[in-house]
N, C-alpha and C positions, 0 to 999 in steps of 0.2 A: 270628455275626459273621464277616465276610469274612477270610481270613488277608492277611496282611501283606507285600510284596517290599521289601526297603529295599534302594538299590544302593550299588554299591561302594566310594561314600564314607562309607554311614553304618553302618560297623561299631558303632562303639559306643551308636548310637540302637539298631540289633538288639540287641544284646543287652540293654541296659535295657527292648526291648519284653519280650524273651524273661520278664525278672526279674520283669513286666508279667503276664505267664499269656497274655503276645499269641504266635498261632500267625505268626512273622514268620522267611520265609527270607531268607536272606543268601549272594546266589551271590560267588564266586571274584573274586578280580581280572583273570582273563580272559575274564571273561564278557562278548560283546558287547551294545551297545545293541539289537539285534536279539531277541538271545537272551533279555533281561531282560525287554522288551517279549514275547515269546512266550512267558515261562511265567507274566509275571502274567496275560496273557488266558485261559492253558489253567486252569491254577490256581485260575481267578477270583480273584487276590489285588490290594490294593488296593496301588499303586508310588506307594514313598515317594522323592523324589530332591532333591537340590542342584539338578541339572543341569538349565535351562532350557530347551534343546534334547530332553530328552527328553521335559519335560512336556510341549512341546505336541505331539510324536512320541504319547504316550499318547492325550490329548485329542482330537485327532486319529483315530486307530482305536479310540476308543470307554471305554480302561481306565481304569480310575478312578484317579485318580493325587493326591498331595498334595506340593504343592511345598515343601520347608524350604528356607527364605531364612535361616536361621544358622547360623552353624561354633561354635556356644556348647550345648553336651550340654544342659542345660534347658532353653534356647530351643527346642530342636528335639524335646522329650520332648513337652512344652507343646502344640507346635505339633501333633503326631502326636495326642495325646490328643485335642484340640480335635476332627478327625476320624473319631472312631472311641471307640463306646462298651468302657468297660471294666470288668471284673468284680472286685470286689476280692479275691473269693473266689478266681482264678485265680492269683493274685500268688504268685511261686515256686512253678510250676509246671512249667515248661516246662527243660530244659536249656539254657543259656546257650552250649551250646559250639553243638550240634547239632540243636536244636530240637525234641525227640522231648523229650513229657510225660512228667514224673518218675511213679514209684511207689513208693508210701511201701512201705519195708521193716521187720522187727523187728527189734531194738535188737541182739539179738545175732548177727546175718545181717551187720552192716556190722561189726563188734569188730573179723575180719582183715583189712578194707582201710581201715581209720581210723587215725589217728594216738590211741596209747594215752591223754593227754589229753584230748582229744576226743572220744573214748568215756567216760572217765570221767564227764564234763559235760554231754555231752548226752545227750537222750532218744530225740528223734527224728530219724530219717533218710531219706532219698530216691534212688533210684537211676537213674542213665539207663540202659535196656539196650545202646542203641547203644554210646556214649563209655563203658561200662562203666566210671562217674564215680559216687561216692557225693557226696550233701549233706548239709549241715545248716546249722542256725541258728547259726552262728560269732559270732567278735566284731564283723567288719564288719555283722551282721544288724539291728541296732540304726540304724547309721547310716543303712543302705540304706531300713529302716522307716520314719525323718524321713523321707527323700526322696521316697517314695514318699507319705506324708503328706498332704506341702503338696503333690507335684501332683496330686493326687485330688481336693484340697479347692480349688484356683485352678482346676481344671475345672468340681466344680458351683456 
C-alpha cells in the first residue's frame, strides 16, 4: 500500500492513521504547498488535504490526492479509509509521534522507562527507536479498540 501525506491541517487524522498501522507523514507547519506537493510525488505518497486548491494543484501533476471535505476526526477517518486498503493486523504499529514502526520489546527491557504501575499490569510492550518512546495497551486501549471497531466494519 502506497504511504500516506496528510497536510498541515490534518494533524490529528495522522496520527489516527498512524494508530491505523498506516505509514502516513506529517510535515511541519512550515511546510509549503510546493514542498508538500514534492515529497508526496518523490515519496509516491498518496495527499490527503482540506485544501481545495491543492487538490486540484495535485490532480493536476499527476499525485494521487484524497480530498477531506470535514473538520469532524471521523468524518475524516471514514473518508481516508474509504480510500485506501487497511490491514487490521498493522493497527498499533507504527509511532504516533514519528512514524517509524514500533518493535515489540521484553517485559523487562521497558521496567526502567515505565511508570512502576504500568509495568505491574502490563505485559506487552513496544518501542520507537527514533522518539525513544515505550508503548502499551493502557487504559485508553479499550476505547481506541471501539473506534477502530466500527470504522473497519462501516468500511466493509
Amino acid at each position: 500500500m502506497a504511504g500516506i501525506l496528510c497536510d498541515h491541517m490534518l494533524g490529528s487524522l495522522a496520527t489516527w492513521l498512524r494508530i491505523l498501522g498506516v505509514d502516513t507523514a506529517y510535515p511541519s507547519n512550515t511546510v509549503s504547498d510546493n514542498e508538500i506537493l514534492k515529497q508526496a510525488k518523490q515519496e509516491g505518497r498518496i495527499l490527503l488535504t482540506r485544501d481545495k486548491v491543492l487538490v486540484a494543484r495535485a490532480r493536476k501533476e499527476g499525485i494521487p490526492v484524497v480530498h477531506i471535505t470535514s473538520t469532524e476526526l471521523d468524518t475524516q477517518l471514514q473518508q481516508a479509509i474509504k480510500a485506501m486498503p487497511l490491514d487490521a493486523s498493522r493497527v498499533l504499529s507504527r509511532c504516533t509521534i514519528c512514524n517509524q514502526v514500533l518493535r515489540p520489546v521484553l517485559r523487562e527491557e521497558a521496567k526502567p522507562f515505565v511508570p512502576p504501575r504500568v509495568f505491574e499490569r502490563q505485559a506487552r510492550f513496544w518501542f520507537c527507536a527514533v522518539c525513544q518512546k515505550y508503548y502499551w495497551q493502557g487504559t485508553h486501549y479499550e476505547e481506541m479498540e471501539k473506534k477502530i471497531k466500527a470504522l473497519l466494519e462501516k468500511k466493509g
